[in-house]
PDB file of N, CA, C and O in Angstrom:
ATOM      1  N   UNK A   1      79.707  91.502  62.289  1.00  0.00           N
ATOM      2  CA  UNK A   1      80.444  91.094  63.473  1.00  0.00           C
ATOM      3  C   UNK A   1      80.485  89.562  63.518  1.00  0.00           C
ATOM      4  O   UNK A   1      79.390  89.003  63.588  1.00  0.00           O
ATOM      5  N   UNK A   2      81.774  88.676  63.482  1.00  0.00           N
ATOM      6  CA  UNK A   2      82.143  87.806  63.269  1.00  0.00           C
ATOM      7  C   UNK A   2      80.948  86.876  64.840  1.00  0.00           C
ATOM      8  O   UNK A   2      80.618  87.609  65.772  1.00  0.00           O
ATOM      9  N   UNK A   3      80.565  85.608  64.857  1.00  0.00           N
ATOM     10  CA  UNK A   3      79.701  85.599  66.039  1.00  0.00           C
ATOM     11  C   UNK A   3      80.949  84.467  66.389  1.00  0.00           C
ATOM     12  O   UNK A   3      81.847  84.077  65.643  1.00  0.00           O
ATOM     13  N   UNK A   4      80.657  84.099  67.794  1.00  0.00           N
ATOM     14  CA  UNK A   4      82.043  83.689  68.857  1.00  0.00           C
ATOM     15  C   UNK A   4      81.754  81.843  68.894  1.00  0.00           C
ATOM     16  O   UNK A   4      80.736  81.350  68.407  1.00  0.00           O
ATOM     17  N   UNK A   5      82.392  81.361  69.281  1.00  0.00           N
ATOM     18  CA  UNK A   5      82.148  79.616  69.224  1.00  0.00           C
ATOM     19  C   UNK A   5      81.921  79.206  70.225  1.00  0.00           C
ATOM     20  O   UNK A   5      82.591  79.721  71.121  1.00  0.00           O
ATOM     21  N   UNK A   6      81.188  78.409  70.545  1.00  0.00           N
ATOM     22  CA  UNK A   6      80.726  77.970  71.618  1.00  0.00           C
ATOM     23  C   UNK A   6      81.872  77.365  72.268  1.00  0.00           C
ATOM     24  O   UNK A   6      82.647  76.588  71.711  1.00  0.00           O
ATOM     25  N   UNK A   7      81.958  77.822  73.671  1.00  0.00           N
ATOM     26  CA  UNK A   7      82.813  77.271  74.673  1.00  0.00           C
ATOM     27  C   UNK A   7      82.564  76.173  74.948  1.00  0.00           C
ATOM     28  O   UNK A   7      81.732  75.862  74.096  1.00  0.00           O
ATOM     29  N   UNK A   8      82.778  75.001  75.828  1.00  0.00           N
ATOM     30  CA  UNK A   8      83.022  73.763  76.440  1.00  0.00           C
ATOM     31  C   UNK A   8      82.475  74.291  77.744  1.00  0.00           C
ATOM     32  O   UNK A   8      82.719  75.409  78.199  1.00  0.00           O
ATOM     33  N   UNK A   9      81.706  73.367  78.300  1.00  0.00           N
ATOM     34  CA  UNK A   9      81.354  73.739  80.135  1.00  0.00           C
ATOM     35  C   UNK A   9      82.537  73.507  80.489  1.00  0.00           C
ATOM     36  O   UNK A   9      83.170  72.625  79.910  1.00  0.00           O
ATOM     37  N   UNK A  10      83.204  74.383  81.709  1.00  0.00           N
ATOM     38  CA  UNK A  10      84.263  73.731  82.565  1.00  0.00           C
ATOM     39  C   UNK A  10      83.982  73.624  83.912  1.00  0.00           C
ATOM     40  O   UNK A  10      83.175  74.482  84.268  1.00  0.00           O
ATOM     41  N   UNK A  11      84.329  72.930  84.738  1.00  0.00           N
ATOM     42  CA  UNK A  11      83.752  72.552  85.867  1.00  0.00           C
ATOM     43  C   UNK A  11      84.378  73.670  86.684  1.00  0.00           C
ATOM     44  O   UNK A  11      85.593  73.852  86.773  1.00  0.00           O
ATOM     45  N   UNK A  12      83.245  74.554  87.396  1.00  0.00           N
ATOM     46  CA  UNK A  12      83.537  74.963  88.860  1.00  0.00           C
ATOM     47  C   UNK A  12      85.021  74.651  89.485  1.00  0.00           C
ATOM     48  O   UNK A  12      85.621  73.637  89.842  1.00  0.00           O
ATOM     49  N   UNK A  13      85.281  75.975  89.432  1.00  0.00           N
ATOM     50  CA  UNK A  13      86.545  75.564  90.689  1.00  0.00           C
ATOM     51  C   UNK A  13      86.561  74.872  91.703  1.00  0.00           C
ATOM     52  O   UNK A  13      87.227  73.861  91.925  1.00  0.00           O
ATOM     53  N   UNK A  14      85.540  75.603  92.596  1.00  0.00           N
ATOM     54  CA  UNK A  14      85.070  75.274  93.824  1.00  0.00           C
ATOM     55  C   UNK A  14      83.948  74.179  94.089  1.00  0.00           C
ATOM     56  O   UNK A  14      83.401  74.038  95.183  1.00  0.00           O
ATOM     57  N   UNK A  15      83.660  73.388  92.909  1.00  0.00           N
ATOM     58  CA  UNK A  15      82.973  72.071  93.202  1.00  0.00           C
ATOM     59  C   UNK A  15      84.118  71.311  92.921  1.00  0.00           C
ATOM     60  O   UNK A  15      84.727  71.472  91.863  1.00  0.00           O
ATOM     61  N   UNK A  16      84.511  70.398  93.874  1.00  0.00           N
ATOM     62  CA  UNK A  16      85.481  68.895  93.984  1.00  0.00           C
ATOM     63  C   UNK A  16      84.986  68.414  92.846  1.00  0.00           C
ATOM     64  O   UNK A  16      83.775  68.388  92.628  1.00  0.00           O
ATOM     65  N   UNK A  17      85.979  67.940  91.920  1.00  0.00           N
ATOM     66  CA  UNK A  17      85.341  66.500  91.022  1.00  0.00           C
ATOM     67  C   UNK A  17      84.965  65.325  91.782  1.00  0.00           C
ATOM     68  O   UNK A  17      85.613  65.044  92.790  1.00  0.00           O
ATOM     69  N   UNK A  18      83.792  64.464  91.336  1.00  0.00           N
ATOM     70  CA  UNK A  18      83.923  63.696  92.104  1.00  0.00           C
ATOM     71  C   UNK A  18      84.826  61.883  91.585  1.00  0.00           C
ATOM     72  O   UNK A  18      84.456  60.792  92.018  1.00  0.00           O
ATOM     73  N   UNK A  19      85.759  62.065  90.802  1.00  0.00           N
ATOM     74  CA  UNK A  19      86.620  61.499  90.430  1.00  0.00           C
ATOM     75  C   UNK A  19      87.943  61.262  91.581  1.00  0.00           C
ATOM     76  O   UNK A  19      88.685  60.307  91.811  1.00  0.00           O
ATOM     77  N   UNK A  20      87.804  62.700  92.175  1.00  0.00           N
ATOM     78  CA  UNK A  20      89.733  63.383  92.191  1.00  0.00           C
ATOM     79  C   UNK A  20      89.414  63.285  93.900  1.00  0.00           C
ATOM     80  O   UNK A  20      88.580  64.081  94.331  1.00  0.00           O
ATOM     81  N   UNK A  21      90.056  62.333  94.863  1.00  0.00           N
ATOM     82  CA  UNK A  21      89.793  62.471  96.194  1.00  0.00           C
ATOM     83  C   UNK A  21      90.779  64.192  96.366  1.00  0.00           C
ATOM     84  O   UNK A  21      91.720  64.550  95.658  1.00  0.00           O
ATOM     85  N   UNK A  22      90.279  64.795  97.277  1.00  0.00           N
ATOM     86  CA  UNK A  22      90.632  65.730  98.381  1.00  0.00           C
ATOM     87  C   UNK A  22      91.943  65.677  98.705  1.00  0.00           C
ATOM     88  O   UNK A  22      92.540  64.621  98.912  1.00  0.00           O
ATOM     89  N   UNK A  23      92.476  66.866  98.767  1.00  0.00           N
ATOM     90  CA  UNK A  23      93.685  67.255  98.815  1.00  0.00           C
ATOM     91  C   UNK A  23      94.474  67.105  99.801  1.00  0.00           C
ATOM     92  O   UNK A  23      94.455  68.054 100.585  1.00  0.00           O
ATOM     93  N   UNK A  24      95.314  66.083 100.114  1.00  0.00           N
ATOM     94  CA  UNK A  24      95.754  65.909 101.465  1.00  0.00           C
ATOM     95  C   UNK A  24      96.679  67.286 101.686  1.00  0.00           C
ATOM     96  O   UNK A  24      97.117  68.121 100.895  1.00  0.00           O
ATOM     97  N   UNK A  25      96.769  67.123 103.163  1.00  0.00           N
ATOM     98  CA  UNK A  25      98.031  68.252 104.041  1.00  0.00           C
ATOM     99  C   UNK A  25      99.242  68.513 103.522  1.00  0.00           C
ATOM    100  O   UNK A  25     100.014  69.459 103.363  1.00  0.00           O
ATOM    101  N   UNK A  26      99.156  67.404 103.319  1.00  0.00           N
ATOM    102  CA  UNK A  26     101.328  66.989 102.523  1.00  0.00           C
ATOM    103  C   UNK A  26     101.169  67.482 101.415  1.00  0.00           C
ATOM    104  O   UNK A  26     102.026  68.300 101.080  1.00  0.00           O
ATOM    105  N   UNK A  27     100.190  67.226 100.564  1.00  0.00           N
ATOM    106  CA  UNK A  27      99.913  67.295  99.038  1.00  0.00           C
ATOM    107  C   UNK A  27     100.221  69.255  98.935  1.00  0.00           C
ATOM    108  O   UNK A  27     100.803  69.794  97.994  1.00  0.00           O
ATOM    109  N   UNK A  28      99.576  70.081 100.317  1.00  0.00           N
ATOM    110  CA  UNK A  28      99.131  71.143  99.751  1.00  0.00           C
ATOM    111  C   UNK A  28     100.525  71.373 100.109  1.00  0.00           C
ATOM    112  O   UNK A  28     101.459  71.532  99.323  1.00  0.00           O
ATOM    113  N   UNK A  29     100.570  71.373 101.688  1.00  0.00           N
ATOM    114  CA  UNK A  29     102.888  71.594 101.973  1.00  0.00           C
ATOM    115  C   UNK A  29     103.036  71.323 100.674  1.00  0.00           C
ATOM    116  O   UNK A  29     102.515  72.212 100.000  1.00  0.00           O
ATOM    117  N   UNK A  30     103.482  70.549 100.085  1.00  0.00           N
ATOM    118  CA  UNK A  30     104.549  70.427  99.180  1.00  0.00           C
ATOM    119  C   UNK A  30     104.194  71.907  97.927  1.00  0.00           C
ATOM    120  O   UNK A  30     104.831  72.944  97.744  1.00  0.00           O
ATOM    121  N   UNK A  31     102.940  71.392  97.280  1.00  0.00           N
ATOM    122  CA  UNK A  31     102.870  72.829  96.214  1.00  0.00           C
ATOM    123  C   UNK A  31     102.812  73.857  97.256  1.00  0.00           C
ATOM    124  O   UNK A  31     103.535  74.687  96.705  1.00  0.00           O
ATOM    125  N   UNK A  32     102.598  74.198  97.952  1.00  0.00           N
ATOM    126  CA  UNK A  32     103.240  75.671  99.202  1.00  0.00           C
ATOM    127  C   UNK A  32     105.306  76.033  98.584  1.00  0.00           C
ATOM    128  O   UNK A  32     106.055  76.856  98.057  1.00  0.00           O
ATOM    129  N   UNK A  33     105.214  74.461  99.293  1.00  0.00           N
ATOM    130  CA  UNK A  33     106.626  74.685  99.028  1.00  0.00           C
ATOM    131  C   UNK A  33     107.305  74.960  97.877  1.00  0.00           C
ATOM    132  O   UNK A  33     108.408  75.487  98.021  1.00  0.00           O
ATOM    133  N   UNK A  34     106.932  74.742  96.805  1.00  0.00           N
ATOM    134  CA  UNK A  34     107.263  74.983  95.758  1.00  0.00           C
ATOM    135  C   UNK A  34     106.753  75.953  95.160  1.00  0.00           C
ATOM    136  O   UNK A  34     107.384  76.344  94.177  1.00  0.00           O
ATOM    137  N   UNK A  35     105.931  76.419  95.385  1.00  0.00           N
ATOM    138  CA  UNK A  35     105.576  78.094  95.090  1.00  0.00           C
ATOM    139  C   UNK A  35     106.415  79.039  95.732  1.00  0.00           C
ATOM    140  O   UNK A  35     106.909  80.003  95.148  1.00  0.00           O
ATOM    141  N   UNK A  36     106.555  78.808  96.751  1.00  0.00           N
ATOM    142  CA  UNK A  36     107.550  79.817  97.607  1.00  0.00           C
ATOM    143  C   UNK A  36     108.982  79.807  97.000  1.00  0.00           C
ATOM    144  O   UNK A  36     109.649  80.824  96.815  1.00  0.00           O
ATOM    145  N   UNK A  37     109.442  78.322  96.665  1.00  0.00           N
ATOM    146  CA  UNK A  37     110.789  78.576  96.152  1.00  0.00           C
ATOM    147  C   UNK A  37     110.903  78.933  94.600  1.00  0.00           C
ATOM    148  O   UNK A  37     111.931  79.378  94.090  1.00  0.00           O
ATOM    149  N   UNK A  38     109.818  78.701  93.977  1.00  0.00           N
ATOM    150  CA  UNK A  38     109.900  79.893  92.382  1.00  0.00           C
ATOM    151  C   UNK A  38     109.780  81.304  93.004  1.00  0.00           C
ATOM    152  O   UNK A  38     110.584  82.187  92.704  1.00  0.00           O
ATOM    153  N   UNK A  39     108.903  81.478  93.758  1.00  0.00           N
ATOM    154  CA  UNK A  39     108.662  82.927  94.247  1.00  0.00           C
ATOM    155  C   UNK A  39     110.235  83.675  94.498  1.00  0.00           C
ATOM    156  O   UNK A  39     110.337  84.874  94.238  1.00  0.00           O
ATOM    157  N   UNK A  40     111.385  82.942  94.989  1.00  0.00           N
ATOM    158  CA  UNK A  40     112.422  83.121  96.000  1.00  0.00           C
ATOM    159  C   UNK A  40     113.197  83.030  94.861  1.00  0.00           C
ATOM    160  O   UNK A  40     114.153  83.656  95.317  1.00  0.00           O
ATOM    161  N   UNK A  41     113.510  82.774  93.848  1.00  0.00           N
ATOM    162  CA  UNK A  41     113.739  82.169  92.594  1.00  0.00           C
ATOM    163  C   UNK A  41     113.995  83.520  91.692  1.00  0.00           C
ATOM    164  O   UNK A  41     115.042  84.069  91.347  1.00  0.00           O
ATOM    165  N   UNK A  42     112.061  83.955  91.355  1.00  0.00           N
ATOM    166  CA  UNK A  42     111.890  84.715  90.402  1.00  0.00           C
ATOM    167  C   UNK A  42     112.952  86.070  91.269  1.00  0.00           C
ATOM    168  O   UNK A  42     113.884  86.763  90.861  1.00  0.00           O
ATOM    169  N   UNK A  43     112.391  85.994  92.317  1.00  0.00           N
ATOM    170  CA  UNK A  43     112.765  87.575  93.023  1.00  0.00           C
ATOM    171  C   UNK A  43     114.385  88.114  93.033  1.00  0.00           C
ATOM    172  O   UNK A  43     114.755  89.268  92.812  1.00  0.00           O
ATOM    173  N   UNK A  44     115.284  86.872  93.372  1.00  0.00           N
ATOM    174  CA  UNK A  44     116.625  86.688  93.040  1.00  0.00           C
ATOM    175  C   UNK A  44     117.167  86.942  91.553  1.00  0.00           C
ATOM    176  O   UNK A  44     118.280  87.384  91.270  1.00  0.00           O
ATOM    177  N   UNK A  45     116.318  86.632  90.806  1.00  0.00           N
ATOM    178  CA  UNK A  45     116.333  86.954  89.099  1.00  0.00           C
ATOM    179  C   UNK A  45     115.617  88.461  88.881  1.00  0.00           C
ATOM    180  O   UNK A  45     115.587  88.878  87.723  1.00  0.00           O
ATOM    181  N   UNK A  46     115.227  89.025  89.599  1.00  0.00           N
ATOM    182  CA  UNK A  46     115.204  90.524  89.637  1.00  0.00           C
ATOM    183  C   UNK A  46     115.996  90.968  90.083  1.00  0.00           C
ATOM    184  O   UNK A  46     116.617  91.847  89.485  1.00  0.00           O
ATOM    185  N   UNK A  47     116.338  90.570  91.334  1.00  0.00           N
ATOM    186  CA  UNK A  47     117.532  91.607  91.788  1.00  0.00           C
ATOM    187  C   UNK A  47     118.386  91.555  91.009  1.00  0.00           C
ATOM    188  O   UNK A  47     118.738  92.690  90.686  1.00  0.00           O
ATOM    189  N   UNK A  48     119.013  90.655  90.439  1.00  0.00           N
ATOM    190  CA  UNK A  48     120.024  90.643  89.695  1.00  0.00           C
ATOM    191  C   UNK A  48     119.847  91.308  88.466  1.00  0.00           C
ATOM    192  O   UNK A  48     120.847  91.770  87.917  1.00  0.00           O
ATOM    193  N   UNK A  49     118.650  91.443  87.904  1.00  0.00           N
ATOM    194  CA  UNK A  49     118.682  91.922  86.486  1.00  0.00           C
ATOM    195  C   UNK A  49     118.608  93.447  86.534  1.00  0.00           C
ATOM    196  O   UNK A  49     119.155  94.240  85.768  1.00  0.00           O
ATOM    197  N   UNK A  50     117.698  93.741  87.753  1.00  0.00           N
ATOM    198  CA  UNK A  50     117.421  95.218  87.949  1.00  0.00           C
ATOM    199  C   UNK A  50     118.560  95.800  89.917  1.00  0.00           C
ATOM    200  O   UNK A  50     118.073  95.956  91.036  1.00  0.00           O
ATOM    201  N   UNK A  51     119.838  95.917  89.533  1.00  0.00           N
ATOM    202  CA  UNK A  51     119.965  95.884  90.811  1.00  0.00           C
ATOM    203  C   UNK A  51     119.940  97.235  91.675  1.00  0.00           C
ATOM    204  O   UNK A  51     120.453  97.289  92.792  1.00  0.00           O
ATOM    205  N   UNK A  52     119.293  98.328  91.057  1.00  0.00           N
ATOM    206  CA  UNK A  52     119.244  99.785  91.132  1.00  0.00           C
ATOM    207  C   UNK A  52     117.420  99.647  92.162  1.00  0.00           C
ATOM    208  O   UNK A  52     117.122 100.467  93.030  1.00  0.00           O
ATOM    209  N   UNK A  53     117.006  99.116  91.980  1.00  0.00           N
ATOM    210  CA  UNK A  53     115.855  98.452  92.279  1.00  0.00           C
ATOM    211  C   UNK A  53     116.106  98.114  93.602  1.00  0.00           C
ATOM    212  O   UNK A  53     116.069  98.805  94.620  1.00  0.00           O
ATOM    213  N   UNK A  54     116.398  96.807  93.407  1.00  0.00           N
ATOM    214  CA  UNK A  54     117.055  95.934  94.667  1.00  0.00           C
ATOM    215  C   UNK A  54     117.430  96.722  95.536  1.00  0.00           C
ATOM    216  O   UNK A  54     116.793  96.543  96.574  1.00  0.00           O
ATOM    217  N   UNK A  55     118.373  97.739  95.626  1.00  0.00           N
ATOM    218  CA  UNK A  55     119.084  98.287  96.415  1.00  0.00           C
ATOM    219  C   UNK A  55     117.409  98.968  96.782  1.00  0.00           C
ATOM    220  O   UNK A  55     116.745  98.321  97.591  1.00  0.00           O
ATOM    221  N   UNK A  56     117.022  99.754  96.411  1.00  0.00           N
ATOM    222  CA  UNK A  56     115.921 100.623  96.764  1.00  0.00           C
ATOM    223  C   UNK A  56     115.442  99.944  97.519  1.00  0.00           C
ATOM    224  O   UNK A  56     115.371 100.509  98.611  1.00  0.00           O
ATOM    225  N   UNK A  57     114.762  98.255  97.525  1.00  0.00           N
ATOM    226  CA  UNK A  57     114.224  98.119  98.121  1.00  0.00           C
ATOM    227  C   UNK A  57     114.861  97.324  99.084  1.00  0.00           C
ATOM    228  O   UNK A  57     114.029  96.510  99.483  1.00  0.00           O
ATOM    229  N   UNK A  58     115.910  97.172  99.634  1.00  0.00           N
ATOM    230  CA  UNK A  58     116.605  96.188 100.437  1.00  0.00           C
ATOM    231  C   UNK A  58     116.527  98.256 101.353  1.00  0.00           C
ATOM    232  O   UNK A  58     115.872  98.309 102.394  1.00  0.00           O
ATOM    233  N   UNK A  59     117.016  99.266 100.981  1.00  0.00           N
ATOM    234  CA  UNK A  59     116.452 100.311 101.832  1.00  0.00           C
ATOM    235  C   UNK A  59     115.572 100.503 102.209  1.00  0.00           C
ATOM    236  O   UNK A  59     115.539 100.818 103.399  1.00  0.00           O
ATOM    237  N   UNK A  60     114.526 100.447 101.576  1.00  0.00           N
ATOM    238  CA  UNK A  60     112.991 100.732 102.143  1.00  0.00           C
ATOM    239  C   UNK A  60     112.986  99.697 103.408  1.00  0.00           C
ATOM    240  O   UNK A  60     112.857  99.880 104.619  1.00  0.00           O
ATOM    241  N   UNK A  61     113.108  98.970 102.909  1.00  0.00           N
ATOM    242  CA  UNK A  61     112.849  97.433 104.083  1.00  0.00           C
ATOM    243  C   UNK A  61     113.908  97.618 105.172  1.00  0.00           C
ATOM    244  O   UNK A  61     113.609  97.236 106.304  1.00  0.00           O
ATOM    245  N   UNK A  62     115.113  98.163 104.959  1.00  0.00           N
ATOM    246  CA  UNK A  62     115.496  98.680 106.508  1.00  0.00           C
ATOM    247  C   UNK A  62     115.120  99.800 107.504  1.00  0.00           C
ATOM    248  O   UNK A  62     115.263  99.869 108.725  1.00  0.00           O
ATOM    249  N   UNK A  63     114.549 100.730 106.522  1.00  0.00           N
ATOM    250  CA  UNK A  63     113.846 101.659 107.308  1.00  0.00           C
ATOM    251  C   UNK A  63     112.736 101.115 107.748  1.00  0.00           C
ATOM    252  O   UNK A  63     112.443 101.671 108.806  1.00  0.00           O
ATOM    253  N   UNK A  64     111.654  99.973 107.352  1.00  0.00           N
ATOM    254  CA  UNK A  64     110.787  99.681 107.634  1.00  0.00           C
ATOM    255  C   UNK A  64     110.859  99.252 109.226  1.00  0.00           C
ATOM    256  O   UNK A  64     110.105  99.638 110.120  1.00  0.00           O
ATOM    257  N   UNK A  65     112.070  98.273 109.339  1.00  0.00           N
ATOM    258  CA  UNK A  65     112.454  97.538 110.304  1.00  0.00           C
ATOM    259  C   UNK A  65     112.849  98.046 111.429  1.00  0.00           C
ATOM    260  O   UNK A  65     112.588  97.527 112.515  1.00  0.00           O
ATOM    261  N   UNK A  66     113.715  99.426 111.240  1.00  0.00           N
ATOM    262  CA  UNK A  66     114.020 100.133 112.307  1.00  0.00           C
ATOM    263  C   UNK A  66     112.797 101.189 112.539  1.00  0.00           C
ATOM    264  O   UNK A  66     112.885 102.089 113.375  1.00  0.00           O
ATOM    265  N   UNK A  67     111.934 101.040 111.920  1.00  0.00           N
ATOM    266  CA  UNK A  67     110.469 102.072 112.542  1.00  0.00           C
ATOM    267  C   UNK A  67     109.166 100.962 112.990  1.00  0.00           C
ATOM    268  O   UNK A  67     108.044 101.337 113.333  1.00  0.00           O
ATOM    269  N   UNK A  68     109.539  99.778 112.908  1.00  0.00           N
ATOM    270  CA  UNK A  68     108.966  98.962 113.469  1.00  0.00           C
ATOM    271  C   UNK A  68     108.994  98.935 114.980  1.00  0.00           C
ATOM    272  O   UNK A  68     110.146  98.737 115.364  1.00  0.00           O
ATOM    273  N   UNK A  69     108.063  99.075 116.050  1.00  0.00           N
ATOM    274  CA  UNK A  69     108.385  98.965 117.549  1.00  0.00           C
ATOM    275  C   UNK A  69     107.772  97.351 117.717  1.00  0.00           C
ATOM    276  O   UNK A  69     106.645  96.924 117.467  1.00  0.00           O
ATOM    277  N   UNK A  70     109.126  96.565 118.304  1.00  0.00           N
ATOM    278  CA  UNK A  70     108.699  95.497 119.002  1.00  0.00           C
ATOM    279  C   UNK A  70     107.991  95.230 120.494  1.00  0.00           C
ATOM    280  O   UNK A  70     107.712  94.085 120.850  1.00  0.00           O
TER     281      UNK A  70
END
């Protein structure tokens, strides 16, 4: 059995470097924002590729809505 190579330490996610100041508000808005619009992105590039799909679920989600009580 071939034996494996030693990895590199990588630092903790969840310990801050202490190089890299803290993530401002704006900093995180913005990658928010830009996750959401690949998200909005990818999903539009499904419907379109699969639109037998789409339809299914643009139904589900109206039945959802009209069995929703406000």
């Amino acid at each position: 059995m071939p034996e494996l190579p030693d990895l590199p330490d990588l630092p903790d996610r969840d310990s801050p470097d202490a190089g890299e100041p803290p993530e401002t508000a704006a900093e995180r808005r913005r990658r928010r924002a830009q996750f959401l619009h690949d998200l909005a992105e990818a999903r539009e590039l499904r419907d379109r590729v699969q639109p037998r799909r789409a339809r299914t679920a643009r139904l589900r989600h109206a039945v959802r809505m009209r069995t929703f009580r406000w």
